[in-house]
N, C-alpha and C positions, 0 to 999 in steps of 0.2 A: 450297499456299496462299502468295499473295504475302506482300512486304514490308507492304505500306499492308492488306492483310487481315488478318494478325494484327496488327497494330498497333490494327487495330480491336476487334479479340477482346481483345486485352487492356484497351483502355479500357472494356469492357463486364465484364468480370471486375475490375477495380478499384471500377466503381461496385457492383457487387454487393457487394464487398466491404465498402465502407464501408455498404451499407443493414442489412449482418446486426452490422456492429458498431454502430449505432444501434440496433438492434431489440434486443440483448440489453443494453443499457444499460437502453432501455427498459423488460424484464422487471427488472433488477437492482434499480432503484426501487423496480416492485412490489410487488417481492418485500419489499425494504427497508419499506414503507411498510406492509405486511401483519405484519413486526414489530415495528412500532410501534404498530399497532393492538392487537395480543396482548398488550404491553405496558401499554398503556392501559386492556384487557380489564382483567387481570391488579392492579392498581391500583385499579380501581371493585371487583372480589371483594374483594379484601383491605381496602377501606374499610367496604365493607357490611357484612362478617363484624367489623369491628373498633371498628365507632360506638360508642358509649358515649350513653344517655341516662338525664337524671336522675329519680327519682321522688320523694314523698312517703312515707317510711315511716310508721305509726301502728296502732294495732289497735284493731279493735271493740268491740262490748260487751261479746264474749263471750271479750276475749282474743287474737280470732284476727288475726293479723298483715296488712295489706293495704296494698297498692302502688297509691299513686294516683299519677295524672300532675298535672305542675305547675302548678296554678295559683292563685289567689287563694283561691277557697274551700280547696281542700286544706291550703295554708299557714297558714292561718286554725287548723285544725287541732291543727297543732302549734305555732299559737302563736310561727309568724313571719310576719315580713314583709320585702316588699323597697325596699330603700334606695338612691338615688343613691350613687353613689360620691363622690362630688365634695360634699356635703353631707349632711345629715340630713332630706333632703327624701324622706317617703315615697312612694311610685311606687302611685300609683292606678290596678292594672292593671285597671279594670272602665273605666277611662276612656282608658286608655293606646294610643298609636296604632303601629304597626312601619313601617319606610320606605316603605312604599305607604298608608299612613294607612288603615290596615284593622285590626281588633282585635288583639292582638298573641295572640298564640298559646304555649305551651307550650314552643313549638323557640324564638321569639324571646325565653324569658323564661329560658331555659339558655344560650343566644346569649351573652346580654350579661351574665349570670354567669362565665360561661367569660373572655369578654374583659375583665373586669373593668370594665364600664360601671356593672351595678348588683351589690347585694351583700344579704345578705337577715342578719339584726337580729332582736334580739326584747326586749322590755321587760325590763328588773332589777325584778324582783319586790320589791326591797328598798329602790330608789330613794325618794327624798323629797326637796324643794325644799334642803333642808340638805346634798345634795352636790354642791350647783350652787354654795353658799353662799348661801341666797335661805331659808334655814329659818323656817321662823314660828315665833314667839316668844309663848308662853301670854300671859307677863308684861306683855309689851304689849297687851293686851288689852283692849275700851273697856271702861271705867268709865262706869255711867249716872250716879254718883252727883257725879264732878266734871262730868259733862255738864249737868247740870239746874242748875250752883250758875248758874242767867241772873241780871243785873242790871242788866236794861234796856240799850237803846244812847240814844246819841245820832249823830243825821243832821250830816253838816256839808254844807256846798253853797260855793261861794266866787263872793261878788260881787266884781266889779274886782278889787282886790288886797286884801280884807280875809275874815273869814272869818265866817259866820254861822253861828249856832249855835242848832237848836232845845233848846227848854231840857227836861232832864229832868223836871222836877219842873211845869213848864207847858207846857200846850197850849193856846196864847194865838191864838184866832183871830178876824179880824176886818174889819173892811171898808177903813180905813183907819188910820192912825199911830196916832193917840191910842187909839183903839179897841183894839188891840193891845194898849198902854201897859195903859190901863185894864182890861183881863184878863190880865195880866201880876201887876200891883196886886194883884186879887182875890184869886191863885190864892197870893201871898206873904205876904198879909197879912189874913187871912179877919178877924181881929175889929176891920177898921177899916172901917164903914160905906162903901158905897159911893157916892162921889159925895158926902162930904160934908167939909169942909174939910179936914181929917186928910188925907182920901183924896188930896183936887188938892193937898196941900199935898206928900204922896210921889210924884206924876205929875212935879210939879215939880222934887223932889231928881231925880227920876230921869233926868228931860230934862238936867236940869242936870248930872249927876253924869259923863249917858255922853253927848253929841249926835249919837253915831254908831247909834242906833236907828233901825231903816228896818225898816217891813211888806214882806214879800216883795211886788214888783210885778208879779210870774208867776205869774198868776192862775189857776194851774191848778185843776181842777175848781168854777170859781168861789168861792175860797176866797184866805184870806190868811193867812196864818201871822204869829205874832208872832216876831220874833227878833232877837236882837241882834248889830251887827258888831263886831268886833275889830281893829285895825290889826294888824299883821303885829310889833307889840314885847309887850314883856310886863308895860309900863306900865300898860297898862290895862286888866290881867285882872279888878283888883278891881268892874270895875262892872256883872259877872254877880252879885255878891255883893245885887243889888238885886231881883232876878224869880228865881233858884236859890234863895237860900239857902245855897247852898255857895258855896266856891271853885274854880276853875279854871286848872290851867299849860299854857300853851301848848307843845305837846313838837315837836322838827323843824319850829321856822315855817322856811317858803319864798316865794320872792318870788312862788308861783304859788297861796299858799295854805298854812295848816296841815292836817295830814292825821292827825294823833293830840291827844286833848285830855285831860288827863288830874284825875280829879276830887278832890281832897285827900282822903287819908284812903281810897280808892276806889277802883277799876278804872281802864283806860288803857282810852278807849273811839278807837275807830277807824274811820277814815270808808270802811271795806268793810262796818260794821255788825259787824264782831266785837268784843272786849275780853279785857282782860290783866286780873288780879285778881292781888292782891299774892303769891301765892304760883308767882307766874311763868308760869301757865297761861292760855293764849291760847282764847278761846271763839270758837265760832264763830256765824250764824245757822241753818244746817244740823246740829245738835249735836254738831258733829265738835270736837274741841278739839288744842290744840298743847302739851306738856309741855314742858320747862327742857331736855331733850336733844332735842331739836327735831326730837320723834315727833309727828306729827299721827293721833289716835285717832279713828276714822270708827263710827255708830253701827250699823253691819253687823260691827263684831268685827274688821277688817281694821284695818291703820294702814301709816301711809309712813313710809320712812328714807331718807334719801340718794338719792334719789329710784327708789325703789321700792315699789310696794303689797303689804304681804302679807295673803292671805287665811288663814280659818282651817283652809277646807278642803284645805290646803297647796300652794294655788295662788300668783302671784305677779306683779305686771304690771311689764315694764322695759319701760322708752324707748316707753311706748304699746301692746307687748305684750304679753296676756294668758298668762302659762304655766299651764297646767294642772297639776292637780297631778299626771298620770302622764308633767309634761316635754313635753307636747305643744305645739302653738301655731301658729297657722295667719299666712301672711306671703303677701299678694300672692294667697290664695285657692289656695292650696297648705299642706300638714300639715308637720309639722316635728317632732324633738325634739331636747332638747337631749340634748348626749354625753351626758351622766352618767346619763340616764335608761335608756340602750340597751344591750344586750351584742350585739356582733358576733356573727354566727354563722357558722362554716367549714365551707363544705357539702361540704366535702372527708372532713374527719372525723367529723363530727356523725352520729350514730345516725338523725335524723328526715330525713335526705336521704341516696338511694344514689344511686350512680352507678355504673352497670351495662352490658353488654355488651347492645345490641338484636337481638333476633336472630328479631325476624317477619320479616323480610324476608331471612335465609340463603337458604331456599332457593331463592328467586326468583332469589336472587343465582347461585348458584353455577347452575343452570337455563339462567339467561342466557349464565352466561362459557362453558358446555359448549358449548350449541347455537353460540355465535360463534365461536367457538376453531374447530370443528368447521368450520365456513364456510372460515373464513381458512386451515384446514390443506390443504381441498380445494382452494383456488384456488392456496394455495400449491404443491401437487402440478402442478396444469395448467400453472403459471408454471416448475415446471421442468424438464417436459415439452420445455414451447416452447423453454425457454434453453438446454436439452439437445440439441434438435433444431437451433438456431441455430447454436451454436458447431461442429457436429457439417459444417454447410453451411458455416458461414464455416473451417472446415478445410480443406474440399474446395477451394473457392475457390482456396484461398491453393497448395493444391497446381497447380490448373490456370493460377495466374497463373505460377508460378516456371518452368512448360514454356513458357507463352506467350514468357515472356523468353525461353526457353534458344533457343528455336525463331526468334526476332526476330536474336538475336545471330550464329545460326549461319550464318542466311541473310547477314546484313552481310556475314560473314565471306568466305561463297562469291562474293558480288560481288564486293569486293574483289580473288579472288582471279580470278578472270572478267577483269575488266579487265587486272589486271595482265600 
């Protein structure tokens, strides 16, 4: 064989070379990648044999102990329920949606126990509005008997800057001034003949006494009221003393009106239509009243402090909301209760929830890792079959390349020596 013939043979022996050291790299992966699979095999058995799911423990009528799966009714059960973590917000799992807004399911309601999203609670059987500090109080209690003590109001209305006053003791109505005047008169003075000189002769002190009389000009329901104005001092409170019969102190005048008028001897009548009575108690139109510690008593047995309601049913309303008396209270169209009402429950410990080993699906498990193991060990045999047959060729190779050298060299050699 020539010089440039082997020369040939051996670049064809080199490339073959290099194709069986690709090809078993090739298999090496494989192979590599057949134990990663086994691996991974290996990982899903051992997860499946080792899940843990939660139940509902309780027993029946007859005693006998039963494992239910979790969910609202079960829990119901034993008399819990579940809780936001982040508040006191009960988790309405008949309404509640899981990431795909689909009903949440028993895996989703262990889910987010586990991670601490929600957390399940269950009422203090022993709670009452008194450990929230919201206690209802017997003592405060309405009284019909200071509710009923009424005596009358009087209306006030304020014209320009002065204040008008219907008069307790008259209900002077009438078409125009004098009219008014004149049953003003009557209703003060019954045994003075009407209309007869006596009579015009007190129209006249009366004009004269007060000239700030004026019929209401606001003819509502075509009517006129009799009543008298007041300036805004207290100069001339005496000339109610003319159609009352009493006296009158103007209490808080303001330049926009007085708004409290209070009658000698009598109540502090008020222009919402309630009154004060000398023993410090504030009435109302609604027969609620306000006591000297400045409890307002409602005629449903409830009363306010510091601005809270308490009921008697040991419920209690703050800031607009209604607490229940088991601490409940609904905000935004979502349930709630307050801490003191709830005892956490740790479904780690707690008797009425187990957390258990699942094991319906072992042997499907172990089924499955057999028959693939099984797969992978076979292929893995064929893959080193091949790798065994390859390296066994890329030997050979290497043997017939190191002759193709020796053979290329020799021949140099004998040219060399040719020429020489």
């Amino acid at each position: 064989m020539g010089l440039a013939a082997s020369q040939a043979h051996l670049d064809l022996l080199t490339l073959r070379k290099s194709d069986l050291e690709y090809l078993v790299m090739q298999i090496s992966d494989r192979r590599l990648q057949l134990t990663r699979d086994m691996e991974s095999l290996a990982a899903e058995k051992a997860r499946k044999l080792s899940n843990r799911i939660l139940y509902v423990k309780t027993t029946d009528s007859n005693g006998e102990e039963l494992t239910l799966s979790l969910n609202e009714e079960n829990l119901k059960k034993v008399n819990l329920m579940v809780l936001n973590m982040a508040d006191n917000q009960v988790i309405d799992l008949s309404k509640e949606k899981n990431d795909q807004g689909e009903p949440v399911t028993s895996w989703n309601i262990e889910n987010n126990l586990r991670n601490g999203k929600w957390r399940l609670a269950r009422l203090d059987e022993d709670y009452s509005a008194s450990d929230a500090g919201y206690g209802y109080n017997s003592d405060n209690g309405y009284n019909s008997d200071i509710a009923n003590n009424t005596k009358g109001t009087i209306t006030t209305q304020t014209i320009n800057d002065q204040v008008a006053v219907n008069s307790v003791s008259v209900d002077a109505w009438g078409s125009g001034k004098n009219d008014c005047l004149d049953r003003i008169i009557m209703n003060n003075y019954p045994d003075i003949e009407p209309y007869s000189s006596e009579f015009m002769k007190k129209r006249q002190e009366l004009m004269n006494a007060n000239p700030n009389i004026y019929y209401n000009p606001n003819r509502n329901a075509a009517r006129a009221y009799g009543v008298t104005t007041v300036p805004l001092t207290d100069s001339n409170r005496h000339n109610a003393i003319l159609y009352t019969g009493e006296t009158f102190n103007l209490v808080g005048a303001t330049k926009g009106g007085v708004r409290t008028i209070e009658i000698d001897n009598g109540p502090v009548y008020h222009d919402d239509g309630s009154y004060t009575t000398g023993d410090g108690v504030r009435h109302y139109q609604d027969k609620s009243y306000t006591t000297t510690d400045g409890i307002r008593h409602y005629a449903d047995g409830s009363y306010e402090s510091n601005g809270v309601r308490y009921y008697s049913d040991g419920s209690y309303a703050l800031d607009g909301v209604k607490i229940a008396a088991d601490g409940s209270y609904t905000k935004d169209g979502k349930k709630y209760y307050v801490k003191e009402a709830i005892k956490n429950y740790d479904w780690r410990t707690g008797p009425d929830i187990s957390d258990e080993y699942y094991t319906d699906d072992d042997e499907a498990a172990i089924a499955k890792y057999d028959a693939e193991t099984a797969k992978i060990k076979s292929k893995d045999q064929e893959f080193d079959m091949q790798q065994k047959t390859a390296e066994t060729q890329q030997k050979a190779v290497t043997n017939e390349i190191d002759g193709a050298q020796k053979l290329i060299e020799k021949t140099i050699e004998m040219s060399f020596k040719l020429f020489a």
